[in-house]
Phi, psi and omega in degrees: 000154189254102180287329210264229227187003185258006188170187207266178193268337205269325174284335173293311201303290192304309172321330167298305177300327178278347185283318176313330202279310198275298182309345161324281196304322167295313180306325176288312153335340198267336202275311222281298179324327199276305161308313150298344183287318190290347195273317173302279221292348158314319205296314187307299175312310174277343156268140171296307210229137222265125196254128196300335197291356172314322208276290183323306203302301280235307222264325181291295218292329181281294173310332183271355197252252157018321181269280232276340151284318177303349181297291186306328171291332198264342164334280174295339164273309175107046209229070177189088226296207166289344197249344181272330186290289162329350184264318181305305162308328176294310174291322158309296187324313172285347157309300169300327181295292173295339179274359188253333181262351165265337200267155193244357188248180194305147174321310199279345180291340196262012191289280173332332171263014173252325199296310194330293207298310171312320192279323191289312176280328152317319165301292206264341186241332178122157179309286212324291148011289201292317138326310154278340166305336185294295191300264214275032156281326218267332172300339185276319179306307176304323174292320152354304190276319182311315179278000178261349193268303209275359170247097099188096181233064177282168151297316165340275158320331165285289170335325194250356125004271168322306208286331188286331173296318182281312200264008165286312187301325186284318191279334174288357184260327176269312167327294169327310192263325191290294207307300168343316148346279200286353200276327194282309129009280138356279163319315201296299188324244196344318166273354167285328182274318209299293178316312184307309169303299233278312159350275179318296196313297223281344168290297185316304169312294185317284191327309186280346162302309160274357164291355200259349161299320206296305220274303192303348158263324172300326200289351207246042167166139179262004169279111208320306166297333180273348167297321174318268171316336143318283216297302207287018169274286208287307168341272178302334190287334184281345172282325202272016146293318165298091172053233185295195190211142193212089164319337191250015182264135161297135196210164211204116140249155195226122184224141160328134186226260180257006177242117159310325194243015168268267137149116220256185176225111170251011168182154195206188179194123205059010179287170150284165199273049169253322180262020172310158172052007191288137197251136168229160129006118179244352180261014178256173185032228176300316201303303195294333192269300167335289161282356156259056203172308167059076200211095178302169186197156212227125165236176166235033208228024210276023186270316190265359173271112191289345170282337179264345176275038178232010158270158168285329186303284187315336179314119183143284194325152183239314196241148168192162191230159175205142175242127192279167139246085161229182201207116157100250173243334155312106203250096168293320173194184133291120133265169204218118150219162173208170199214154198262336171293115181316171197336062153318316160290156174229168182298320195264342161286303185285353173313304238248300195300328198292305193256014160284317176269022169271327180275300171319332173268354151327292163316300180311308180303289195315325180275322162299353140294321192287325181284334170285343190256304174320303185310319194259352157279327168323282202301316170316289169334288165343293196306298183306301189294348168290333180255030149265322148332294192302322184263356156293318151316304164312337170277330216249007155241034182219250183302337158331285166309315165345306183283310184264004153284350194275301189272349170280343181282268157348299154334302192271337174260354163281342181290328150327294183300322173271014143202046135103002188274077177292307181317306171317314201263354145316271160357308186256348160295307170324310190276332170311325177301317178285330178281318172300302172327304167329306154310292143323311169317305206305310220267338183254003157301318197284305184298336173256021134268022174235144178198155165302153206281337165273024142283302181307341192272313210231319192140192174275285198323315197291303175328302172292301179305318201285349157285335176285304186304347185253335140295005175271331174255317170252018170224150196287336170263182198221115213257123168218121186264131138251139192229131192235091143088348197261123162209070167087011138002300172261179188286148160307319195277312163320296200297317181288347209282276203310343151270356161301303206296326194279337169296298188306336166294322175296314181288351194276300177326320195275326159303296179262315204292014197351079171259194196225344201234164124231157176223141187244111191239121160258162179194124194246173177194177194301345190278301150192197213248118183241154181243079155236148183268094146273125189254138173251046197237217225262037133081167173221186186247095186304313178308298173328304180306331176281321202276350134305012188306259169016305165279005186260156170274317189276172175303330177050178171345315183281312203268355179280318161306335201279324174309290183310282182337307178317322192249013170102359198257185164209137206242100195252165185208119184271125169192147160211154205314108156115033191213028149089203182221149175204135183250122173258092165277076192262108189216116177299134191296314185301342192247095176215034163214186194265036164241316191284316173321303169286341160286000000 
């Protein structure tokens, strides 16, 4: 591992492993000294008469001690470039060498101490290393040999000289060349894996580099078809990283639309245009195996699946993968590729492929909110300019005429008048009368189909708060809804009456009660919904007021009641002078739209 900030992490590792190594070799080093210490001392013990090389062998034996702490201090300081492991294998050899010209007993009891320094340059440098090392050991056997020829110089004795020579020389030729084998062997493996890793490392690296584009190009738009066209994009390139690479393979997504158990084709790459939009099966074959497994899965049989030769696209194919999308328990679609190459797929396309669609139907899910919250501004939109149509018709063939049957009346009874034909013109004030009535009806019919557009979207309560909060803001008194028990209960239209009825109140508040509080209280049981608007501002005298109607301009007071009455409800209203106001509202959940009200 790499702490700092200075190099790759890989060159600290390999310093570790060669410091492991030395450290091997010194431990082994400890044994070999130890093993010549015992070789003296046989030496001591079994000569009758005191030999100077004794003194010598004592003094090599202290200097291999003495090198071999110093090994171990540069070790522990962590100080031992590579060029010092040659100088160590070199000074062995001359170690092995003075113990084959000190030592006094046979070559083959000295075999073992020879062998230390070969297994070590073999090891660590290779058979070759190990070969030339062979040679001054075999010249030391040999200088060895010259004082045992020249005090006893038998056929015997040559012989058996010679026999000690040939087979100290074969087993140090093999201690040379077999571990050098294996170490070269060795080697090979470890750079064949080594390749393998970095191979892997370097896949790894690729994948995560394209999930994290894939996610940073999906993330960089919410439009539902360019995500589409996005996922079978991004799709094939992070599979054509994964081994071969095939410019002709097809790929597909198919997402749940308005049938569970079908799956459309909603985008696609190399398809024919026949099978845009094309609908299959979603429980057969591959597709169908995917999504009851909720799994990628790979087939190479795509010849016997009849959902997937049941595309235009596909004659040829051979090989395919299919992946689900989904999120949570929810299987939204596939994704879909196949390839005209026999077993094409792989352990590592669906690995890759698996977890491109774990990121991607994130996006997906987003353009699809996004594409649905549009989808429903449409429709809102849609919605208004049809009832501003509708009520620019309703107006201009309903009160309009009305009106202007009205000032042609008018017209005509002053022409009465002025010549005095009072009975006529009593007569066309009546049907005048009859026609404002009428108009009115036309005109507060037309006002209780108009309501805010978040009573069709969110409801009366969403409704209210959002009226409380914008009078909140712009008016000098303070607006509060509470809701006891009512959740949607009543009709869209009933839901318009009572937010009509709670405007004209707020607004009579706002006009006479100089209050400072209002309060909006619902409270539902099983039957029905009742509503009261309360003010704490300077109050009236309700009879008076009603019973002066008649002279007001406005709908006032009267019309709120008349409003209620349309949805089967009734609307009474408490106040006196100095004790605020409360508007009482009640409309029963079984009667509740103007239709049952006219019936």
């Amino acid at each position: 591992m790499n702490h700092g900030y200075g190099g790759p992490a890989i060159s600290t590792e390999n310093t570790r492993t060669d410091l492991s190594l030395d450290w091997l070799v010194s431990n082994l080093r400890w044994g070999w000294l130890v093993l010549i210490a015992l070789y003296a001392g046989l030496e001591y013990y079994f000569t009758p008469q005191f030999s100077p090389n004794f003194q010598r062998l004592l003094l090599l034996l202290f200097v291999g001690i003495v090198l071999n702490s110093i090994y171990a201090g540069l070790l522990w300081a962590r100080f031992f470039p590579p060029w010092l492991g040659l100088v160590t294998v070199i000074l062995d050899i001359v170690f092995a060498v003075g113990l084959l010209l000190l030592l006094d007993h046979s070559l083959m009891l000295m075999l073992p101490l020879m062998i230390f320094p070969v297994l070590i340059g073999a090891g660590r440098f290779g058979a070759e290393t190990g070969v030339l090392i062979i040679f001054p050991l075999i010249i030391g056997y040999g200088l060895r040999l010259i004082p045992l020829l020249q005090n006893n110089f038998t056929g015997d004795v040559v012989a058996e000289s010679l026999f000690a020579l040939a087979s100290g020389s074969l087993v140090l030729f093999l201690a040379g060349v077999l571990p050098g084998i294996f170490v070269r062997e060795w080697v090979r493996t470890s750079a064949q894996q080594n390749k393998a890793e970095l191979e892997a490392l370097r896949i790894e690296n690729q994948r995560a580099k394209l999930i994290s584009e894939m996610a940073l190009t999906l993330g960089s738009t919410v439009d539902y078809r360019k995500v589409l066209r996005a996922m079978v994009d991004l799709a094939f390139s992070a599979l054509a990283e994964v081994g071969r690479r095939d410019e002709s393979v097809i790929g597909m997504v198919l997402l749940f639309e308005d049938d569970a158990t079908r799956l459309t084709v909603a985008a696609g790459r190399n398809i024919a245009r026949s099978d845009e939009g094309r609908r299959v099966p979603a429980d057969q074959g591959l597709i169908g195996h995917t999504i009851h497994t909720a799994e990628a899965t790979i087939t190479n049989n795509v010849q016997k699946d009849r959902v997937l030769t049941s595309f235009a696209s596909t004659p040829g194919c051979r090989s395919a993968i299919c992946a689900p999308l989904r999120a949570g328990f929810t299987t939204y679609g596939v994704v879909l590729f196949l390839s005209t190459q026999p077993n094409f797929y792989q352990a590592e396309h669906k690995k890759l492929l698996t977890t491109f669609c774990s990121q991607a139907i994130i996006a997906l899910q987003n353009a699809q909110l996004f594409e649905d919250l549009h989808r429903e501004q449409q429709r809102i939109l849609e919605k208004e300019a049809e009832a501003r149509r509708k009520l620019a018709r309703d107006l201009h063939d309903g009160p309009t005429q009305s009106i202007a049957a009205i000032a042609m009346r008018l017209n005509f009874i002053k022409m009465l008048v002025q010549n005095n034909e009072t009975a006529k013109a009593y007569e066309e004030l009546v049907k005048v009368e009859e026609i404002a009535h009428r108009t009115t009806h036309e005109i507060r019919t037309m006002l209780f189909a108009m309501r805010p557009v978040i009573l069709e979207t969110q409801g009366l309560v969403p409704a209210l708060n959002q009226l409380a909060d914008r009078l909140n803001v712009t008016e000098p008194f303070s607006v509060r809804v509470v809701n006891r028990g009512y959740d949607g209960q009543l009709s869209k239209d009933a839901e318009g009456v009572v937010f009509a009825i709670v405007e004209e109140a707020i607004g009579n508040a706002k006009k006479h009660a100089e209050a400072s509080e209002i309060l909006i209280a619902l409270s539902a049981d099983a039957e029905r919904l009742v509503v009261e608007i309360k003010d704490n501002g300077v109050g009236f005298d309700v009879k008076k007021t009603i019973s002066s109607y008649d002279q007001r301009t406005s709908l006032g007071l009267i019309n709120m009641d008349e409003r209620a009455q349309l949805v089967g409800g009734e609307c009474t209203i408490d106040s006196a002078r100095g004790k605020g106001t409360t508007v009482h509202l009640e409309i029963p959940f079984k009667k509740s739209g103007p239709e049952s009200s006219a019936e």
